[in-house]
N, C-alpha and C positions, 0 to 999 in steps of 0.2 A: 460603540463602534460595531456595524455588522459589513456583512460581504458586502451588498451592494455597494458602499461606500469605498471599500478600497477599489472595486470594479470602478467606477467613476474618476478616481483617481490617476488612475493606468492609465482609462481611455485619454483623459486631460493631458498628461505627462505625455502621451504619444502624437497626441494629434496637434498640443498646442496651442487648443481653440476651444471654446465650451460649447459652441454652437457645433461643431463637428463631433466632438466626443456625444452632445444627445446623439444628433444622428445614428450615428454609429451604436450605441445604446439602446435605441426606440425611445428614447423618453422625450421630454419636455426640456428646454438649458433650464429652465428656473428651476427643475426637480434636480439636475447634475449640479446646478452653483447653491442650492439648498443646503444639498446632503455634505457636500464639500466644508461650505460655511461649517454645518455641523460637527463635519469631525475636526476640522482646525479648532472652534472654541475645548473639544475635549481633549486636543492636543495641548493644547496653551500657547501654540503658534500658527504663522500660516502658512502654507505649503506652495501656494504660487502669487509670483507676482503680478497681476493683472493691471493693464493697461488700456486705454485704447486702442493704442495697434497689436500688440502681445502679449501670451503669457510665458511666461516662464515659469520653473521652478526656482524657488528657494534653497538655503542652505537645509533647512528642514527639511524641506521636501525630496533632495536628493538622497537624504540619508534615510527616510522614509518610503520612496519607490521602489528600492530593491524587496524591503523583506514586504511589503505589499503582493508585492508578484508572488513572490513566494509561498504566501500565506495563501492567495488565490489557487493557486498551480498545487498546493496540498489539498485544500479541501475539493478542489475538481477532480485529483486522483481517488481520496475518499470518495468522493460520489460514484467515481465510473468502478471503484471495487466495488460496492454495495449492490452497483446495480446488476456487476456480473455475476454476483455471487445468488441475486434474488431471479436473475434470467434468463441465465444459460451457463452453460459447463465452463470453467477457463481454458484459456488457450484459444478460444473462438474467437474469429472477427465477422459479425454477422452482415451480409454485404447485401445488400437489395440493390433487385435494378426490375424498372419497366418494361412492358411486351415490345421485340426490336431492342432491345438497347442488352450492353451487358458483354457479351462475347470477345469484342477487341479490347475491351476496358480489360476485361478479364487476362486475355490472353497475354496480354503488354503490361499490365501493370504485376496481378499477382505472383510471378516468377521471382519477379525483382523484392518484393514485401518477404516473399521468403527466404531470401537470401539475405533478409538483414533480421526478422524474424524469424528462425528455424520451426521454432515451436508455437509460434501461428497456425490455425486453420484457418483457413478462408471457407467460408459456407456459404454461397451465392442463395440468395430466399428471391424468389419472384414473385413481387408485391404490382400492386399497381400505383401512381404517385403518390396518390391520395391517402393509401395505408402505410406507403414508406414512412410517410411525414409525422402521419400517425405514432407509429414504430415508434420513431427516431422520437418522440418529443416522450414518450412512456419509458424509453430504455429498451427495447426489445429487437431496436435494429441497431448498428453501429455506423453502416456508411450506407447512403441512399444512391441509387444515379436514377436518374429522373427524366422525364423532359419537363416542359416549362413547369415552375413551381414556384406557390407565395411561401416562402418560410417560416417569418413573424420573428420576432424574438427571439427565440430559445433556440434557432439553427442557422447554421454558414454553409455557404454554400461556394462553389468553383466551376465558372463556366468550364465546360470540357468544347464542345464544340456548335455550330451554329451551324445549322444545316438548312439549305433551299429546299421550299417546298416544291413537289411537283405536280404537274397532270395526269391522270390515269384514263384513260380513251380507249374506246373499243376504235378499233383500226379503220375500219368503215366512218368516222363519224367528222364532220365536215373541220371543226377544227383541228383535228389529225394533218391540217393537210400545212397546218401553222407552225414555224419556225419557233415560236417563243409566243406565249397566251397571253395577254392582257388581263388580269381578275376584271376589267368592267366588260371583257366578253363573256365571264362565266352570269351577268345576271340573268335571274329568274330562270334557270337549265337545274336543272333536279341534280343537287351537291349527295357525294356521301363525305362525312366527315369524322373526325374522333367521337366516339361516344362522350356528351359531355360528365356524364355519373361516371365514367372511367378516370376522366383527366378534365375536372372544369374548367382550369388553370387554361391547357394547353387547345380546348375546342373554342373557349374566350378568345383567346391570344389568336387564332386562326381565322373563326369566323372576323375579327375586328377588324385584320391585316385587310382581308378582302375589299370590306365594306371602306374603310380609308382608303381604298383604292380603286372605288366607285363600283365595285359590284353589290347589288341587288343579289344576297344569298338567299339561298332557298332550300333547304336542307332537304336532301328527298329521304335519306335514312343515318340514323349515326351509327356505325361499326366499333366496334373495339380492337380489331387488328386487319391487317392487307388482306392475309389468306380469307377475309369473308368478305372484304373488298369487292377483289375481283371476279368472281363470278358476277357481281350484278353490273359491272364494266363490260366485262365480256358480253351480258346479254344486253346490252346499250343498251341501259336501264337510266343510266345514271351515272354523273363522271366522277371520280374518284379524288383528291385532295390528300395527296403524302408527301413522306421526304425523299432525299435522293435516294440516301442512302438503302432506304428499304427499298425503294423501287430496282433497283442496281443488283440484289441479290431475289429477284422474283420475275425473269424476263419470264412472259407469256407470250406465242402465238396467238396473235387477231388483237394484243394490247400493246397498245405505245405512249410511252411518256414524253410530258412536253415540260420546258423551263415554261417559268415565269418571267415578263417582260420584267428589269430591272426596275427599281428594287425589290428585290426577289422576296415575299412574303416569306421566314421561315419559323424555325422552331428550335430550342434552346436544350442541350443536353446538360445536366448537371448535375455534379453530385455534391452531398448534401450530409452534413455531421452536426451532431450538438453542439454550442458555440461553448458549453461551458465543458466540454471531453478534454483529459488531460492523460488520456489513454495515447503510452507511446508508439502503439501500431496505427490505429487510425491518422494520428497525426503526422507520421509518416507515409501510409497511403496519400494522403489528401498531400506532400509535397513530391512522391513520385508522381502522383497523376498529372501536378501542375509541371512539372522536367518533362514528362511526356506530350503535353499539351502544348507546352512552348517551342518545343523541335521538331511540329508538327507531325503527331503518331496521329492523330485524331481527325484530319485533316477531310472530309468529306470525299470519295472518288477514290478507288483502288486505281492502280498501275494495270493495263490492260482490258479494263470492263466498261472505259469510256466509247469502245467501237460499238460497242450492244446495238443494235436497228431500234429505233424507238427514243432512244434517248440523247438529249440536250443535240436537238434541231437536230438531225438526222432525217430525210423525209421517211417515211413510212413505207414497210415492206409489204408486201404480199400475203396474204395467209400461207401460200406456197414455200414461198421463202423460209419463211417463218419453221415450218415443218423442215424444209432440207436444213435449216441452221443449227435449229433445236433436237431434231430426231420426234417429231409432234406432228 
């Protein structure tokens, strides 16, 4: 009998099905109904009923699913002691987050982790995805937030939120003058977009939305965050491709942001744990963030910043304007 087998087993007993327990797994059914067969003959019973339409468990197998969990849920706390003993001080909960992301997660989540964790630290690390995932898969991070991300196997993950992409326009420039952008009017116009060596995941996921939406992309430079953005927006170089949210906390004079014509191309915020952590702060982060998430704290658009000139169809101010609004 090894781990993997009782993990097969759980997933089975929970889902009901063998085809959804691989799923859930990454593996193959024939490797999940394999290993299963295996441990039933070293049982000397079987553990579920299988049918055409259902499985269930067995009398064995009920008596057998509980200290399974158990046995799982130990050696996962074994693992996450060893690892914090081989990675960083105890008491840490090592929290990575992406360039733009990080701060309201912060602010609304860690208060409440400490009040049920006193002797928690939270150490925010700013990684970029690609070394989060990294982190998280060596032990060296505990919790990731991210934007788009492939996990694989060894990690879980929790949408936080879903954010519209937007346009970034020097104020002069003739789509400025549009309500909501079509992506097949941004073909062949000189893109700047995510650096893909930063985040390949999320400039994949970006450029692809576009082109499924009949733009003809044309990358004129990739950036790794806004603040190098805009300057070459500003010198109507080049139009810009971000989210609301960053755009909303970076209004500029002479720049205006436009929606996307529905459905609105965007980008996925999420954070990210070991599937096999049995670390009880993480696991509590990961279901405050989801309370959070569901009572909409994450919600895209503060109270008050939707009047901004420039954003979501607003026509476009002035440069003038712009200076008496901003002090610019």
């Amino acid at each position: 009998m090894d781990l993997r087998q009782l993990e097969y087993v759980i997933a089975v007993a929970e889902e009901l099905h063998f085809g959804r327990a691989a799923v859930r797994m990454h593996v193959a059914q024939q490797s999940v109904s394999e290993q299963i067969r295996r441990l039933e003959r070293e049982i000397g019973a079987p553990l579920f009923i299988r049918t055409s339409r259902r499985v269930t468990l067995t009398a064995v197998g009920e008596a057998f699913l509980p200290e399974a969990r158990r046995t799982v849920a130990a050696a996962r706390h074994a693992l996450d002691t060893g690892r914090r003993a081989a990675t960083g001080p105890a008491g840490e909960l090592r929290l990575g987050y992406a360039e733009d992301l990080g701060p309201r997660l912060f602010q609304l989540a860690v208060p409440e982790l400490r009040s049920r964790f006193p002797d928690i630290r939270p150490l925010p690390c700013p990684m970029t995805t690609a070394d989060q995932v990294t982190a998280l898969c060596d032990g060296r991070l505990d919790i990731g937030f991210c934007w788009n991300a492939e996990t694989g196997p060894d990690l879980d993950s929790l949408l936080v939120t879903r954010e519209s992409l937007v346009v970034a326009l020097a104020a002069g420039h003739p789509l400025a003058a549009e309500t909501a952008i079509d992506p097949a009017r941004l073909s062949e116009l000189p893109l700047i977009v995510v650096e893909r060596d930063i985040n390949p995941w999320l400039h994949d996921h970006v450029v692809g939305q576009l082109r499924t939406r009949g733009a003809t992309v044309r990358i004129h430079r990739e950036i790794s965050s806004l603040d190098r953005l805009l300057p070459l927006v500003l010198a109507d170089a080049a139009i810009g491709i971000t989210i609301g949210g960053a755009a909303l906390a970076r209004i500029l004079a002479g720049i205006v942001y436009r929606p996307f014509t529905e459905p609105s191309p965007h980008a996925d915020h999420r954070i990210l744990w070991r599937r096999d952590t049995a670390d009880p702060a993480v696991l509590a982060f990961v279901e405050i963030v989801r309370q959070l998430r569901d009572a909409g704290a994450f919600r895209p658009g503060l109270p008050g910043l939707l009047g901004f000139p420039g954003l979501h169809g607003e026509p476009p101010k002035s440069p003038a304007h712009h200076r008496r609004t901003f002090g610019r």
